[in-house]
TIFISE-399490 format. One line per field, with one value per residue (C-alpha): z, y, x; residue number from 1; residue in one letter. Coordinates in steps of 0.5 Angstrom, whole numbers, plus 500, padded with zeros to 3 digits. Layout:
BEGIN
z	c(Z:...)
y	c(Y:...)
x	c(X:...)
numar	c(NUM:...)
drendo	c(A:...)
This chain:
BEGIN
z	c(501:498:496:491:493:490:494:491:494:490:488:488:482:486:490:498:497:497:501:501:499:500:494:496:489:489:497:493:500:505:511:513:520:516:511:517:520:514:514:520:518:513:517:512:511:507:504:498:496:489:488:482:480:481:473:468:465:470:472:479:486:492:499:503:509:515:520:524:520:513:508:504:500:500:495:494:494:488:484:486:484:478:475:477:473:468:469:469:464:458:454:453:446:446:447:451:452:457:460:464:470:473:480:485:491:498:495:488:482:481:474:473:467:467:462:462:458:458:463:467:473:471:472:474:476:476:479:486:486:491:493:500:505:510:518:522:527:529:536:541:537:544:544:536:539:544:540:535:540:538:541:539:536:532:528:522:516:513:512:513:520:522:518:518:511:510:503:506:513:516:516:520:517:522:518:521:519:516:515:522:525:522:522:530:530:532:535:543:543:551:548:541:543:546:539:534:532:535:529:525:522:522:517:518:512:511:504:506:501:500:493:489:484:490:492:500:504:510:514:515:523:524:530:531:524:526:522:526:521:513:508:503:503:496:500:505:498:495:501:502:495:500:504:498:495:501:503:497:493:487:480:475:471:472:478:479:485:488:495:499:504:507:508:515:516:510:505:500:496:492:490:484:486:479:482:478:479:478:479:486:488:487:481:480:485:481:483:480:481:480:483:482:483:490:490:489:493:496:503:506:510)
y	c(558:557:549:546:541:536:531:525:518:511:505:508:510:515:521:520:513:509:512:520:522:528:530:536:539:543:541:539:545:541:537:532:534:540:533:530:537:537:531:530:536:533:527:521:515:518:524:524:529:529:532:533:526:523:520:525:520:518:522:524:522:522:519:517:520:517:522:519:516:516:509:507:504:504:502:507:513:510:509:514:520:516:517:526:526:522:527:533:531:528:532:529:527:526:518:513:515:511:514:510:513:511:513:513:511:509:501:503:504:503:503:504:504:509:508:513:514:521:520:514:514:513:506:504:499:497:490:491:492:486:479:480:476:472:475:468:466:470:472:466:466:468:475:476:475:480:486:485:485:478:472:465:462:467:466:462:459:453:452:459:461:467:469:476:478:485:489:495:495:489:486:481:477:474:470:470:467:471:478:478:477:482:487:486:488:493:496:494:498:497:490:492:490:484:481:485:487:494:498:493:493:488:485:482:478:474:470:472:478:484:484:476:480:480:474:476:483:485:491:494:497:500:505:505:509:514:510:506:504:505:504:501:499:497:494:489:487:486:482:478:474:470:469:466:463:460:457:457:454:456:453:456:462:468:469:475:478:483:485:489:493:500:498:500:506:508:509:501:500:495:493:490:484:480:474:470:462:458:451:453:459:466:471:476:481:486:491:495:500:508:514:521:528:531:537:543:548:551:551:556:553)
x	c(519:511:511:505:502:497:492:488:485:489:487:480:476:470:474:473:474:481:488:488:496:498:504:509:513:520:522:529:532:528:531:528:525:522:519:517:513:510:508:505:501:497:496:495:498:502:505:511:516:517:525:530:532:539:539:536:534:528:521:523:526:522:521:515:513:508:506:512:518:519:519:523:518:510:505:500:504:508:502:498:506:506:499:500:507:504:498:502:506:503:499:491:491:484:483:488:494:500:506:512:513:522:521:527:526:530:528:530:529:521:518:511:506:500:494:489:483:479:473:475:480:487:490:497:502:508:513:515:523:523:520:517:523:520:521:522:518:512:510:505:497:495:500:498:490:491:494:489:483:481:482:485:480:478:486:487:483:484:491:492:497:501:506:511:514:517:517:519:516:515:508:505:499:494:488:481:475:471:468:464:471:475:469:471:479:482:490:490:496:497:498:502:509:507:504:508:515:517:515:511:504:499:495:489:486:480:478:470:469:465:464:464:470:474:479:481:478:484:484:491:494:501:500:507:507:502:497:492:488:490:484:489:496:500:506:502:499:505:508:501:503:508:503:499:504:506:500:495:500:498:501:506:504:500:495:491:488:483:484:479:480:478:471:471:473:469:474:473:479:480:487:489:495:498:504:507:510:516:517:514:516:515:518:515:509:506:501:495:491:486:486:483:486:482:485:491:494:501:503:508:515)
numar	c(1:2:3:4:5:6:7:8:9:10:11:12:13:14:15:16:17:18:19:20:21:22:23:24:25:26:27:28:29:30:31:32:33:34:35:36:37:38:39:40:41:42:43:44:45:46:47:48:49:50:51:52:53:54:55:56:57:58:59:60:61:62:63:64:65:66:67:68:69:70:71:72:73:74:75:76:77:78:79:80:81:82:83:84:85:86:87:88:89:90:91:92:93:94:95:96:97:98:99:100:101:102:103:104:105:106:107:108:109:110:111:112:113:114:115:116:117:118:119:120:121:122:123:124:125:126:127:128:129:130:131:132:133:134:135:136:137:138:139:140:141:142:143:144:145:146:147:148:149:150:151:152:153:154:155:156:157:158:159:160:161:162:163:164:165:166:167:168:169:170:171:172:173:174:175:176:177:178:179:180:181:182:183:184:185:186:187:188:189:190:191:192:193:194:195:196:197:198:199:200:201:202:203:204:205:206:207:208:209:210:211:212:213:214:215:216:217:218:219:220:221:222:223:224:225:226:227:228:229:230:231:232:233:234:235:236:237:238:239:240:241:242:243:244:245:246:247:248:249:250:251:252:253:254:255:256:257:258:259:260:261:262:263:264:265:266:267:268:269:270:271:272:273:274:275:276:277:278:279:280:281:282:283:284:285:286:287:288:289:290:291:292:293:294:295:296:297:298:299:300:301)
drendo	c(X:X:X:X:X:X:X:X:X:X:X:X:X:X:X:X:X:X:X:X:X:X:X:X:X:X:X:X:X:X:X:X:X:X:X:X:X:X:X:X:X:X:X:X:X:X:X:X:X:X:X:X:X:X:X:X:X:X:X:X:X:X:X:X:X:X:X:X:X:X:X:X:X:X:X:X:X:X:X:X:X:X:X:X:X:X:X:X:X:X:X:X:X:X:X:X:X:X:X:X:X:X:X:X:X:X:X:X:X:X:X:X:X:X:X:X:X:X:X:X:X:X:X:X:X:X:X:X:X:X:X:X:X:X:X:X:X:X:X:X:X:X:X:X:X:X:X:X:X:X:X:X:X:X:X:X:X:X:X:X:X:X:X:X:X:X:X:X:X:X:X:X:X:X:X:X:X:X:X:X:X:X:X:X:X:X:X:X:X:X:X:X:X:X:X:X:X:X:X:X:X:X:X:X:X:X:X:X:X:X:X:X:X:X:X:X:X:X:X:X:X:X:X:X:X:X:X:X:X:X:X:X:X:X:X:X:X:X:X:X:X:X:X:X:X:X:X:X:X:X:X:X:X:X:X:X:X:X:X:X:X:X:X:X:X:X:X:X:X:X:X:X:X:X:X:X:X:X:X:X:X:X:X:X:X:X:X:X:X:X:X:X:X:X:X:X:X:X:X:X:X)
């Protein structure tokens, strides 16, 4: 079986920049361990398979893939698989044109708006198909410290402490000081399990910036993925609008963010983060951002 495959880096508007993600089309005969091979074979973050819709009436179903497990949902595959299919399937009138984009996921049904505009990156967006739900009670400071190879007194600013929210995959966030601090983390992962969840991903995050535009720079760990570090991750930041609106307490209404993050390792992402209050609480998470097709190919099975 000979399968298309397409790459692109998201929430990026340069190539070799942002998260790279691999897209596998037509593996509808696929098993899952073979999804699994492949996507190990690719090893990024993450690797989709676009499959044949269960509803006609929506653009595909697809599952997303880490080089250890699969995700029943993750925030750069969705923007990034909805900007190829409206690419792919939305012939260029010349100008803008728009495409929404109905993608079946393990979470649900996740709708996406796409905008593209000839000689600029396409941009997407759509609103996470949940609010983030709150973990309980987080590992001792001292743990949390460790796993991330900082120490206690770098954790936290402001009112800000350790939180756990899950969107899909549950996250840890751990506040730090500032860009010196967290330029220093890094997955201790012979004191991973001591600190996190089994599975989980920890979130670093800081409100010093790289670029004024930007609200908050964050690095991302999930070794228990396969992933040790990710340049940009669209689930944390959907499950870090709890944390804002936990701990910033923003006012009713509209609120946007931009958040850094794949700075270190080379790959600056910068992910866009709309949330939307309501007498105190939190009512809707939407997350935005571009991407740029890297390269095409087919693979063997």
């Amino acid at each position: 079986m000979r399968l298309k495959f397409n790459t692109l880096d998201v929430f990026t508007t340069r190539r070799f920049g942002g998260n790279p993600l691999a897209i596998v089309h037509g593996g509808d005969e696929l098993e899952t361990v073979d999804m699994q091979a492949i996507a190990r074979e690719f090893n990024l973050s993450e690797t989709v398979f676009v499959l044949t819709p269960e509803n006609p009436a929506h653009s595909a179903r697809v599952r997303i893939f880490t080089p250890n497990a699969e995700l029943p949902f993750a925030g750069h595959p969705t923007i990034g698989t909805a900007i190829l299919l409206a690419e792919l399937r939305a012939p260029s009138l010349g100008g803008g044109r728009s495409a929404i984009i109905s993608l079946e996921q393990r979470i649900g049904i996740v709708r996406v708006g796409v905008r593209m505009r000839d000689g600029e990156a396409a941009y997407a967006e759509f609103d996470s198909p949940k609010l983030p739900d709150e973990q309980g009670a987080v590992f001792a400071v001292e743990d949390l410290a460790s796993a991330v190879g900082l120490i206690p007194s770098e954790i936290g600013f402001e009112n800000h402490r350790p939180t756990a929210f899950t969107l899909g995959l549950p996250f840890t966030f751990i506040p730090v000081r500032s860009l010196a601090t967290i330029e220093k983390a890094r997955p201790v992962t012979s004191r991973w399990d001591r600190g996190l969840a089994a599975g989980g991903a920890a979130y670093v995050y800081c409100r010093e910036t790289v670029h004024q535009t930007s609200q908050f720079h964050a690095r991302m760990f999930a070794p228990a993925q396969g992933i040790s570090e990710d340049p940009a991750t669209g689930a944390a930041a959907a499950a870090f609008a709890a944390v804002i609106a936990r701990f910033d307490d923003p006012p009713g209404g509209e609120h946007r963010y931009q958040i850094e993050q794949g700075f270190e390792m080379g790959r600056p992402s910068l992910i866009h983060l709309s949330l939307v209050m309501n007498d105190g609480r939190l009512q809707t998470v939407r997350i935005g951002g571009h991407a740029v097709r890297v390269g095409d190919g087919e693979m063997e099975v």
